[in-house]
C-alpha positions in Angstrom: 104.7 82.8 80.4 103.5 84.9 83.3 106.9 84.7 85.3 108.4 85.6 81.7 105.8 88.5 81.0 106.9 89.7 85.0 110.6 89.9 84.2 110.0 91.4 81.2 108.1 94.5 82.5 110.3 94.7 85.9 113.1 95.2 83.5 111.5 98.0 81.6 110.2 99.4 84.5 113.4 99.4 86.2 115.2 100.6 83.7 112.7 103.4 83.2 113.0 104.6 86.7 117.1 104.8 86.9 116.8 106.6 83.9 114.4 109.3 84.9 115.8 109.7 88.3 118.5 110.3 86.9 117.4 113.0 83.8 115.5 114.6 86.8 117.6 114.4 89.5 117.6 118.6 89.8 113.9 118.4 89.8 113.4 115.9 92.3 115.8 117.8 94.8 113.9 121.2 94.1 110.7 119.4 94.8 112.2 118.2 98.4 113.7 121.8 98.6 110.2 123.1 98.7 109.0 120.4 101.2 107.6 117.8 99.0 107.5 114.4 100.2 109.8 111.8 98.7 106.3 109.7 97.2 105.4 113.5 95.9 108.5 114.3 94.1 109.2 111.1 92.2 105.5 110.8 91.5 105.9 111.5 87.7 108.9 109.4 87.1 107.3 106.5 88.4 104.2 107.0 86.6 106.3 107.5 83.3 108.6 104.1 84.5 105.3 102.6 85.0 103.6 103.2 81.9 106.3 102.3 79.6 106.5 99.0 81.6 103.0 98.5 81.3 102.9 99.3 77.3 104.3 96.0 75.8 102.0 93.7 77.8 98.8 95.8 76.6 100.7 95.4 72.9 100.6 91.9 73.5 97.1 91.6 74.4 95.9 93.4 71.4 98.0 91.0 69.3 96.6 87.7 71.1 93.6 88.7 72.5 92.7 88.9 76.2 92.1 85.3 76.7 94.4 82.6 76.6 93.7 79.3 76.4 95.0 76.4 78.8 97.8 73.9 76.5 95.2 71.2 76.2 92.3 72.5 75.3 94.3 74.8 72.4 96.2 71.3 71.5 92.7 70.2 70.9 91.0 72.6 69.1 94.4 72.9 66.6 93.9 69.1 66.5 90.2 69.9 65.2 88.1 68.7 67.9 85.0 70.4 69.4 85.9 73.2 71.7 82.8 71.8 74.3 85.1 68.8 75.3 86.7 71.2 77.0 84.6 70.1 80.2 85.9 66.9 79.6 89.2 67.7 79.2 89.4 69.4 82.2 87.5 67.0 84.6 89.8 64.2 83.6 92.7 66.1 84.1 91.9 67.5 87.7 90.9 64.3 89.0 93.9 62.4 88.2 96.1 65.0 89.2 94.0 64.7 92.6 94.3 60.9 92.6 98.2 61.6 93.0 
């Protein structure tokens, strides 16, 4: 999910950045014309490649929620079991993966 969520946003974010550099191109070469720093001149393009990167992941949370729970402990509250098992859950998991 993460790596997916990553690619997802690098994409847009990419994309976002081609794009205005190239809409703005003019502007980005007055702004070095006048002695602006590269950093300086793109500055709004990459805000505006950033945000729109940014946006569907914040959509996402507001559709989910900000947490998200671990596949066994959802598996078990679907399954109807008490969410305070959790601990248990958890405990027994670790340890055998540390027995390996």
């Amino acid at each position: 999910m993460l790596i997916g969520a990553a690619m997802t946003g690098l994409g847009v974010a990419v994309k976002g950045l081609v794009d205005g550099m190239t809409q703005r191109t003019a502007e980005i070469e007055d702004a070095l014309a006048l002695g602006a720093t590269p950093a300086l001149a793109c500055r709004p393009v990459v805000a505006s490649a950033f945000e729109s990167a940014i946006l569907p992941t914040i959509s996402s949370m507001l559709g989910t929620g900000i947490v998200i729970l671990p596949g066994m402990m959802s598996g078990r509250i679907l399954a109807g079991q008490n969410p305070c098992t959790r601990s248990s859950t958890r405990s027994s998991s670790s340890s055998a993966s540390w027995a390996r």
